[in-house]
C-alpha positions as CSV (number, residue, x, y, z in Angstrom):
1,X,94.1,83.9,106.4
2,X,91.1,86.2,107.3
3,X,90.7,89.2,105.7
4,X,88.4,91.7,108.1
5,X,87.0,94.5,106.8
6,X,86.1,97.9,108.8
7,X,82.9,99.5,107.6
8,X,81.7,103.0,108.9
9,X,77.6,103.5,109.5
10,X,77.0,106.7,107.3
11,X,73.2,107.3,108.6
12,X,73.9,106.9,112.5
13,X,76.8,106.6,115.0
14,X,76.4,105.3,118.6
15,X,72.7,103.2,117.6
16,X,72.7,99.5,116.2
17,X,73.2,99.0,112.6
18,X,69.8,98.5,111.1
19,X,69.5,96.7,107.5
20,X,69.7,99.3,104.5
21,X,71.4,101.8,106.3
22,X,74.5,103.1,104.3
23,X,77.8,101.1,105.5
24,X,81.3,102.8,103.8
25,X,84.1,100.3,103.8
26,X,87.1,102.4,105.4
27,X,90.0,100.2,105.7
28,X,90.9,96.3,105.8
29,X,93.4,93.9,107.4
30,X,94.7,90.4,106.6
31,X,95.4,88.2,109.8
32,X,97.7,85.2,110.5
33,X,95.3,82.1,110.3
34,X,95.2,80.5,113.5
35,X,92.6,77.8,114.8
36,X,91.4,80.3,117.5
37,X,90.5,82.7,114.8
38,X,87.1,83.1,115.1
39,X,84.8,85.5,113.7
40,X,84.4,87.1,117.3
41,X,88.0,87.0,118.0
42,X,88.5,88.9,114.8
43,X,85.8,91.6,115.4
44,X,87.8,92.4,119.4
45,X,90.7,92.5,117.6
46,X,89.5,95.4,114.9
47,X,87.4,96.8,117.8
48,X,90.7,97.1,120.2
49,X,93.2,98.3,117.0
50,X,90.1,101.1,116.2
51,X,89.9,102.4,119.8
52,X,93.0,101.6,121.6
53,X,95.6,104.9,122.1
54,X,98.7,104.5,120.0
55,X,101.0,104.7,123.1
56,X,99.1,101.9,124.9
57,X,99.2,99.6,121.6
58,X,103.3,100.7,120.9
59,X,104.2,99.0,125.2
60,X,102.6,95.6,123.5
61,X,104.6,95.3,120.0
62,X,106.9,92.5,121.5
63,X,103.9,90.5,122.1
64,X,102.4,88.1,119.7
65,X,100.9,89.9,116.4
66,X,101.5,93.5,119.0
67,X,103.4,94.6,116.0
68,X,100.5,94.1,113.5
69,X,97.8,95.9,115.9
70,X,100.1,98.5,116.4
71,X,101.0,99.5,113.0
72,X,97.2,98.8,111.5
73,X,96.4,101.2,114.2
74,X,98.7,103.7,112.6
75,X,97.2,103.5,109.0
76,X,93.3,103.3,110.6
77,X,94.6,106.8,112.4
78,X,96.9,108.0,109.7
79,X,93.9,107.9,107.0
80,X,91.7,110.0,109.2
81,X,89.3,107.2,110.5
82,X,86.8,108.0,113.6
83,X,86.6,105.4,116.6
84,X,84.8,102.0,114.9
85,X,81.9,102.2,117.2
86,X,77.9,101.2,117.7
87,X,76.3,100.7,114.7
88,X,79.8,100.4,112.6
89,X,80.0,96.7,110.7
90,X,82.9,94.6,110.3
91,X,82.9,91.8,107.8
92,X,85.6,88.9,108.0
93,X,86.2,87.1,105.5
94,X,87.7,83.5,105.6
95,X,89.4,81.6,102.6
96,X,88.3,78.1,101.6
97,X,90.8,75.5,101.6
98,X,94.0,76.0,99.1
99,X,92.3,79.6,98.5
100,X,89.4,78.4,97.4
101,X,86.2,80.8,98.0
102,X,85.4,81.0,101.4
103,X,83.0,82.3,103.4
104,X,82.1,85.6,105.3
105,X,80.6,86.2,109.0
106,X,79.2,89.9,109.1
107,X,79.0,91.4,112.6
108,X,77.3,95.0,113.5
109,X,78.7,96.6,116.5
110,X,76.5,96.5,119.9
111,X,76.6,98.4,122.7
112,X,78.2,95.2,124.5
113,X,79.2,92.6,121.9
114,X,78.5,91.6,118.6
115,X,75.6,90.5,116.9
116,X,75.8,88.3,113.7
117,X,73.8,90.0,110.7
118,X,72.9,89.0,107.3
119,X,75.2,90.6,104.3
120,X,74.2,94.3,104.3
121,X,72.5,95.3,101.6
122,X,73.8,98.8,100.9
123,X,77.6,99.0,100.8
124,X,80.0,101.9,99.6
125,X,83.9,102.7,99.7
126,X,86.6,100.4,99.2
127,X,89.4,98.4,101.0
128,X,92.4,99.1,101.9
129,X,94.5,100.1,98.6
130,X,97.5,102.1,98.2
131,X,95.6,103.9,96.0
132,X,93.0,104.8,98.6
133,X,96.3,105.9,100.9
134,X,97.6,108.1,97.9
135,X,94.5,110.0,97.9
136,X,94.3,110.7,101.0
137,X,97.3,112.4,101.1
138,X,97.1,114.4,98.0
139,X,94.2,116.1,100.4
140,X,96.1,116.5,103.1
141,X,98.9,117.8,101.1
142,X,95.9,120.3,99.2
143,X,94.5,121.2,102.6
144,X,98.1,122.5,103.9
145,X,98.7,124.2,100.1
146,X,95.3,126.0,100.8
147,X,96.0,126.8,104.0
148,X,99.2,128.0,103.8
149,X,99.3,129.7,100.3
């Protein structure tokens, strides 16, 4: 089951990722393993559930796995994420056999495509936690407090 992890560019949005530039981990997903799973395949996937409007992605829940993009869609938009874009990083992560440490493929975004890069070097946030989902809305419930008190 690949685990593919979202990771926001902090320093620049819309240029490729360069090494040492600050990546924030903003949310993760676990996919069904299946043998057409590749790293690439993975990355379209995040790409499309990232960008892709929320009505298109609700017409294709019937189709295989629509469900899954649909409602990771939800909690990438729900949580307050921007568009995953040029320069962002995804990571997937792929366990070994009988769960066994596996290996990771880390892909930078490109204006067209992908392009495999080594394990960035400077790395902040955290996955995809109910914890991280609590917090974010004890700040949205602050903001409307604030707002409205």
């Amino acid at each position: 089951m690949p685990t593919v992890t979202v990771y926001h560019n902090m320093r620049t949005w819309f240029e490729p990722y360069q090494d040492g530039q600050l990546l924030a981990a903003v949310t993760s997903y676990r996919l069904p393993h299946t043998a057409d799973r590749d790293a690439h395949t993975v990355a379209e996937w995040a790409f499309h559930v990232c960008n892709a409007g929320l009505d298109d992605l609700e017409t294709h829940r019937e189709a295989a796995e629509g469900e899954t993009a649909f409602l990771a869609a939800c909690v990438y938009r729900l949580i307050g994420c921007r568009s995953l874009s040029t320069g962002d990083v995804v990571d997937i992560e792929y366990d070994g056999p009988g769960g066994s440490g596996g290996h990771n493929v880390w892909l930078a975004c490109e204006p067209f495509g992908w392009r495999q890069i080594t394990e960035p070097s400077n790395r902040a946030g955290e996955l995809l936690t109910a914890v991280k989902v609590y917090r974010h809305l004890q700040r949205q419930r602050a903001d409307i407090v604030s707002t409205c008190g």
